[in-house]
C-alpha positions in Angstrom: -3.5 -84.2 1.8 -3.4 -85.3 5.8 -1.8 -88.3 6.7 -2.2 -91.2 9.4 0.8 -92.0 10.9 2.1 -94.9 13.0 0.6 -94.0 16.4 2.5 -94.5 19.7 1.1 -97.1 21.5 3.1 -95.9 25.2 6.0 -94.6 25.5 8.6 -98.2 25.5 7.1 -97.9 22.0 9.6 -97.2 19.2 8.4 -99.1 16.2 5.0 -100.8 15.0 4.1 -104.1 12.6 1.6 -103.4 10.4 -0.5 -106.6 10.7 -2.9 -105.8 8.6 -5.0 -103.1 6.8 -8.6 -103.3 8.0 -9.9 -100.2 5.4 -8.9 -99.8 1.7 -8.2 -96.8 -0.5 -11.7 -95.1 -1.4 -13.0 -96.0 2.2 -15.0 -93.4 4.2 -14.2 -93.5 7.8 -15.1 -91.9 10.6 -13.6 -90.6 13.9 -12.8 -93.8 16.1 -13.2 -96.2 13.1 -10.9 -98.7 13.4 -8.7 -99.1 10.3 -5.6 -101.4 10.7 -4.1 -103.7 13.2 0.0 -103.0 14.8 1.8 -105.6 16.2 4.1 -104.0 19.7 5.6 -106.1 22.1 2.2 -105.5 23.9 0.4 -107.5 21.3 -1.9 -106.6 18.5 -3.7 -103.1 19.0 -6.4 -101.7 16.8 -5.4 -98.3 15.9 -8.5 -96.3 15.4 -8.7 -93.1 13.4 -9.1 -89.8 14.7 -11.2 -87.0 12.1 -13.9 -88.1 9.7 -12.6 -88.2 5.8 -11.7 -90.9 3.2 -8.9 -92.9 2.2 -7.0 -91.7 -0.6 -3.3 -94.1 -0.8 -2.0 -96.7 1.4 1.5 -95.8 1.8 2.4 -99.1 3.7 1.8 -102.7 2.6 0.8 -105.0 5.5 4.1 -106.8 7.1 5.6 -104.0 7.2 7.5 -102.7 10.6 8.1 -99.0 10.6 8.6 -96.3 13.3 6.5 -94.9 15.3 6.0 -91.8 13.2 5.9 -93.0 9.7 3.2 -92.1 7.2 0.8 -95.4 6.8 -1.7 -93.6 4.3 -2.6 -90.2 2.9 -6.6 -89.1 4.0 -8.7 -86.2 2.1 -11.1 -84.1 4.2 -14.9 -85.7 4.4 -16.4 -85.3 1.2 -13.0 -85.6 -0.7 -12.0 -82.0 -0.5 -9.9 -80.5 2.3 -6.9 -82.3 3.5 -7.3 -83.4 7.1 -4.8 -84.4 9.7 -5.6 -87.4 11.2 -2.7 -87.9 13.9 -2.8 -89.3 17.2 -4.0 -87.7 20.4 -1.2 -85.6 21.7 0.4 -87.6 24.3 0.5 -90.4 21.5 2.2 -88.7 19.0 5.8 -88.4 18.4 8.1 -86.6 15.6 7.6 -88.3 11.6 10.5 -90.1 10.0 10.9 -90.2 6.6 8.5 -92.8 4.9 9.8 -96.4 4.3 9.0 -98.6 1.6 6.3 -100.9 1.7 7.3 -105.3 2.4 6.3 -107.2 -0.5 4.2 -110.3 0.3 5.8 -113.6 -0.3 4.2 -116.0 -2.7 1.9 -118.5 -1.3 3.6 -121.1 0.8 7.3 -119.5 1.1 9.2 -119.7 4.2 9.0 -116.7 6.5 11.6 -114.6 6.0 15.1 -114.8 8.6 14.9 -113.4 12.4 14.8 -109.5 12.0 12.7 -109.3 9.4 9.1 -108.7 8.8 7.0 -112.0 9.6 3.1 -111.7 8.0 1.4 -113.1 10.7 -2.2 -112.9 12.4 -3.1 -111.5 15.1 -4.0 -114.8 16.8 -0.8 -116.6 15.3 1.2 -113.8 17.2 -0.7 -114.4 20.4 0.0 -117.9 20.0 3.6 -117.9 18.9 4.1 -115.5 22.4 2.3 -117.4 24.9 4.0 -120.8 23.2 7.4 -118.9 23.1 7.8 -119.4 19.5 10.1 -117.7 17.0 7.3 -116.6 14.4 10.8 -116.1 11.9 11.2 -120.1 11.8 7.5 -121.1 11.2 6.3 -121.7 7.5 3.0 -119.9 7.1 0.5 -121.7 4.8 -2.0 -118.9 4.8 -3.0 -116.2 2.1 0.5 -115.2 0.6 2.3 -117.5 3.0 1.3 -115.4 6.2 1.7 -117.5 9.4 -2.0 -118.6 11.0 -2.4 -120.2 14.2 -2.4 -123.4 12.5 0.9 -122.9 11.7 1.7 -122.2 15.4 0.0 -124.7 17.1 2.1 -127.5 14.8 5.3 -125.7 15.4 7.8 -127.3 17.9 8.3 -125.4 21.2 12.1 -124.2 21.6 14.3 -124.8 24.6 15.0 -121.6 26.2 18.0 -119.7 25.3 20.4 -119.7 28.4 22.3 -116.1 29.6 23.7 -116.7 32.5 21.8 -119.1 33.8 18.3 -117.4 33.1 16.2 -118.0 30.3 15.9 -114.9 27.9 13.7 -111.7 28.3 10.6 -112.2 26.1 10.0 -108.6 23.8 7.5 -107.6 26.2 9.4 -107.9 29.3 12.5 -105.5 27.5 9.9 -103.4 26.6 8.2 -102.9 30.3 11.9 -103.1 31.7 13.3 -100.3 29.2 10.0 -98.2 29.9 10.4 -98.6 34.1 14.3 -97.9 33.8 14.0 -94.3 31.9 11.0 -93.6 34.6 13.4 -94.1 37.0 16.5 -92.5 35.3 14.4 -89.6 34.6 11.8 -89.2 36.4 12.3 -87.7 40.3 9.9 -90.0 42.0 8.3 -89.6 45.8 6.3 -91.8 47.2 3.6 -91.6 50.3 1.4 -94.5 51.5 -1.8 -93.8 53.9 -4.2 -96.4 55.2 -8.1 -96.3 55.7 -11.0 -97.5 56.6 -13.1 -98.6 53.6 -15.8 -100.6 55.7 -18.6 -98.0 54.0 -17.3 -98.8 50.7 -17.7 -102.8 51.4 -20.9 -102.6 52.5 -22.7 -100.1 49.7 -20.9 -102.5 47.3 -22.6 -105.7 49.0 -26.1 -103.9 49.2 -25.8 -103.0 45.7 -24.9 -106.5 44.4 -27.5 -108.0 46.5 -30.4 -107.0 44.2 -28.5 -107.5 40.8 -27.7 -110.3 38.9 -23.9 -111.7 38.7 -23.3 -110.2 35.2 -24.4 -106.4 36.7 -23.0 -106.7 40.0 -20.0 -104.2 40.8 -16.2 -104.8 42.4 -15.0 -102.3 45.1 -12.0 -101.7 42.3 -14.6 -99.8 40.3 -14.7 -97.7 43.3 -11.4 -96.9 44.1 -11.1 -96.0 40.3 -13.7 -93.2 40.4 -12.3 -92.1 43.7 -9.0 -91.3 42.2 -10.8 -89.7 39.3 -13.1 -87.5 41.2 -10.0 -86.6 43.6 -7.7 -85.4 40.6 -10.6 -82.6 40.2 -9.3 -81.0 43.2 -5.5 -82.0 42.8 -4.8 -81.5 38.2 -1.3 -81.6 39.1 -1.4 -85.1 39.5 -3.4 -84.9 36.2 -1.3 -84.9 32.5 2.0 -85.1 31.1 5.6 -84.1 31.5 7.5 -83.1 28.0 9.8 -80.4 28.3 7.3 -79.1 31.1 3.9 -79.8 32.5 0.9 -80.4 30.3 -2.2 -80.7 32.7 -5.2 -82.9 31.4 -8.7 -81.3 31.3 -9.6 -85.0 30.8 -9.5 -88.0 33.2 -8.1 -90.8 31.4 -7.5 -93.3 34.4 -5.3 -96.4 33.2 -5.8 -99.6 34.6 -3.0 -101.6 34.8 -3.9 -105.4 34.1 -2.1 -108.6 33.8 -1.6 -110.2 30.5 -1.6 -113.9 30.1 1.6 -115.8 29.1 3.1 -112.9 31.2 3.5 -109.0 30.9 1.4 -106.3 32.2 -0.6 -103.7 30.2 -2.1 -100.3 31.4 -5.3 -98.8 29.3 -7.4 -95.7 29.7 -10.7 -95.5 31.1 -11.7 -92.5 29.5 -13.5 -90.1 31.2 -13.7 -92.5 34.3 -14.9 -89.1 36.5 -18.0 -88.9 35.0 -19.0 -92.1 34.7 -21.7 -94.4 37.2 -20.4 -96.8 39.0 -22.2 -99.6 36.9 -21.0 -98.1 34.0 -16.9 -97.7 35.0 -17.6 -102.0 36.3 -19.1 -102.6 32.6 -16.0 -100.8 30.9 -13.5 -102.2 33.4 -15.2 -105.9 32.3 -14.7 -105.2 29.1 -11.1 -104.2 29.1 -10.0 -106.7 31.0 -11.4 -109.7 29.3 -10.1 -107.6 25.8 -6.7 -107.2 27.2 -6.2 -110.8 28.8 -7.2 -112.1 25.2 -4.5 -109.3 23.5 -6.9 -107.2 22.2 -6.9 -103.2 22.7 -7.8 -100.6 21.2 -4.9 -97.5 20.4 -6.6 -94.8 22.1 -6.7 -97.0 25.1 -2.8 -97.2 25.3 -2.1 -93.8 24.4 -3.7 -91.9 26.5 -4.0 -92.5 29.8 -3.2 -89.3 32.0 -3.0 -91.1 35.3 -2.3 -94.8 36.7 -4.2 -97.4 38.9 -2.3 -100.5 40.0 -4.2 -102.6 42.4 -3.1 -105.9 43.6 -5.9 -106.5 46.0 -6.4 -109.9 44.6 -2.9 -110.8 45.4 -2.9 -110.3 49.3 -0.7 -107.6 48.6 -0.7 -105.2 51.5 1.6 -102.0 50.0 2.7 -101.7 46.8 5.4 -98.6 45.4 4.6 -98.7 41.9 6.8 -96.6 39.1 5.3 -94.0 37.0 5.0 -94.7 33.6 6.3 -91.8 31.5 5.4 -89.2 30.2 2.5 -89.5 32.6 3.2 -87.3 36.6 1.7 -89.9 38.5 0.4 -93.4 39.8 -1.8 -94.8 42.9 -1.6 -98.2 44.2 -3.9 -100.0 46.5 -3.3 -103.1 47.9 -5.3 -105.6 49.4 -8.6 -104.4 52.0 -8.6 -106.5 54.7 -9.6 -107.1 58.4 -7.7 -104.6 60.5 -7.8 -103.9 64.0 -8.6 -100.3 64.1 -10.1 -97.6 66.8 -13.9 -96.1 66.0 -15.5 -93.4 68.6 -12.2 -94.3 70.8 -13.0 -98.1 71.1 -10.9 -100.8 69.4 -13.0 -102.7 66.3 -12.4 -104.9 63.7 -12.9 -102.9 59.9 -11.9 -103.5 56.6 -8.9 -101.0 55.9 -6.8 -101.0 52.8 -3.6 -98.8 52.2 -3.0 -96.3 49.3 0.4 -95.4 47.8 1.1 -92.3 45.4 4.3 -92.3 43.1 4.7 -88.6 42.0 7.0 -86.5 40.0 8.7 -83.8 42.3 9.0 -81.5 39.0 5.7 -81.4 39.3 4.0 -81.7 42.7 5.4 -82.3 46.5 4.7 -84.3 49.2 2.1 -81.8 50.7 0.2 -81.7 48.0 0.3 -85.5 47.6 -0.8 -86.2 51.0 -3.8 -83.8 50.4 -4.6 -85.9 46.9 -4.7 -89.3 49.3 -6.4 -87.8 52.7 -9.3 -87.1 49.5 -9.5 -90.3 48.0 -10.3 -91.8 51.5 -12.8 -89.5 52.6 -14.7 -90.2 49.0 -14.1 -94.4 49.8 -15.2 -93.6 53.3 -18.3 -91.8 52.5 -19.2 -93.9 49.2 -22.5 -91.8 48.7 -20.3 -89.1 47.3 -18.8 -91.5 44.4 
């Protein structure tokens, strides 16, 4: 009999809250069905499933929080014969600990249970209770079997901060992202390079292109620079995988986006296969995952598989950026903000639009030579954006 274990939703990721169970025993699922709901200091992810077969046993009640790891429910082969494993993609999964026992439900209308425990919640009461900066373990829940709703929430009083020197407390997420950045750093041998280009060609195809659609089909230039990375880690795969007791290269090109997340916090998920994809396409995915992630809704294949990082913070006047790598991936590209630069064409001085690329790499990996090679690529594909 296979089993679907608590995915690993990035690697800042050692335990899950089961929020809720979205298949029951006897269900038939299918690859990329999506089958529960876990609660990370990210927010609430839908964790999809990753072979075809049918639910035999729900090892894990919902309210539960286990490690990453942990049996959630035993799955029999499509057609009810064969076992079948249904784990994670590899860079998601991480070494099973022994199964823990299922969290009863409370009866209807009981208190939730003290800080450190399971709290049944929602999805939208957790949103709530984080932008709101609410301790979910001292709200009464009133829905079914005295799980907190956003009702519950929204009537809750607001809580001073607590004061440490001064500061007001790190929220989960923040520890989370802080934890994740200080291993990349403590373990991780980065380099960095910047390079600045001219990205007038790319400004102009995208305005010509948006000029004959309508505002809901019209394209960003950061759809551009996305496929630009992706087509230039074709010609550079060491910038391309995983580092886990060596190097894993990626035959796929998951690029992750890295996106802000309201009430605060920052989030990173895949666009898979972003090197084959059209340009209106990559802008209708982007879309997508933005508005899903802003609302604290993603998917798990989305967080656990990214093979390589795109920061941009174009939209913030920023001109450089040096971002950290986000382990176990080897690599991540920043762009900051195109702009009006002074800059010499055919040996006279004009005015372009230029914008400057940085590359944090692994040096157990690649080097500065080839690094400068994988930038001096993706400008040549945003300065000849026929290419792309």
């Amino acid at each position: 009999m296979g089993t679907f274990t608590m995915p690993s939703l990035g690697a800042d990721m050692e335990a899950g809250t089961l929020v809720e169970w979205l298949r029951k025993a006897g269900d038939e699922v299918r690859r990329g069905d999506i089958v529960a709901v876990v609660e990370t200091e990210k927010g609430a992810i839908e964790v999809e499933i990753f072979e075809d077969g049918r639910i035999e046993h729900l090892l894990v009640e919902a309210g539960a929080k286990v490690p990453v790891g942990t049996p959630l429910a035993l799955v029999a082969g499509k057609g009810g014969g064969a076992p079948v494993e249904v784990q994670p993609p590899p860079a998601a999964r991480a070494p099973s600990p022994p199964p823990v026992a299922a969290v009863p439900q409370p009866p209807p209308g009981a208190v939730a249970p003290a800080s450190g425990a399971a709290v049944r919640a929602s999805p939208a009461a957790r949103r709530a209770a984080r932008e709101k900066g609410i301790d979910l373990a001292g709200v009464t829940g009133t829905g079914p079997g005295g799980a907190v709703v956003r009702r519950d929430v929204a009537e809750a009083r607001i809580p001073a901060p607590e004061q440490r020197g001064g500061a007001a407390d790190l929220t989960q997420m923040r520890r989370a992202i802080a934890a994740a950045m200080a291993r990349s750093k403590r373990e991780i041998p980065h380099y960095y390079l910047t390079h600045s280009f001219d990205v007038t060609a790319s400004v102009e195809a995208v305005d010509e292109y948006n000029a004959s659609q309508p505002p809901q089909d019209r394209i960003l230039l950061g759809a551009l620079l996305i496929k630009a990375v992706a087509l230039a880690l074709h010609d550079y795969p060491e910038f391309n995988g995983f580092y886990d007791q060596g190097f894993r290269p990626s035959e796929a090109i998951h690029v992750g986006v890295a996106i802000a997340i309201r009430g605060g916090g920052l989030a990173a998920p895949a666009i898979h296969d972003a090197d084959r994809l059209a340009l209106p396409e990559l802008m209708s995915r982007m879309r997508d995952l933005i508005a899903r992630v802003r609302a604290g809704k993603f998917r798990s294949s989305e967080i656990s598989d990214p093979t390589v990082t795109v920061s941009s913070l174009g939209d913030r006047g920023v001109e450089t950026l040096l971002p950290i790598i986000y382990p176990p991936q080897v690599a991540i590209i920043g762009f900051g903000t195109p702009a009006p630069r002074p800059w010499i064409v055919e040996n006279r001085v004009g005015i372009r639009s230029a914008v400057t690329v940085s590359l944090g790499a692994d040096h157990r990996v690649s080097d500065g030579h080839k690094g400068a090679l994988l930038l001096q690529r993706i400008a040549h594909l945003l300065e000849s954006p026929r290419e792309l």
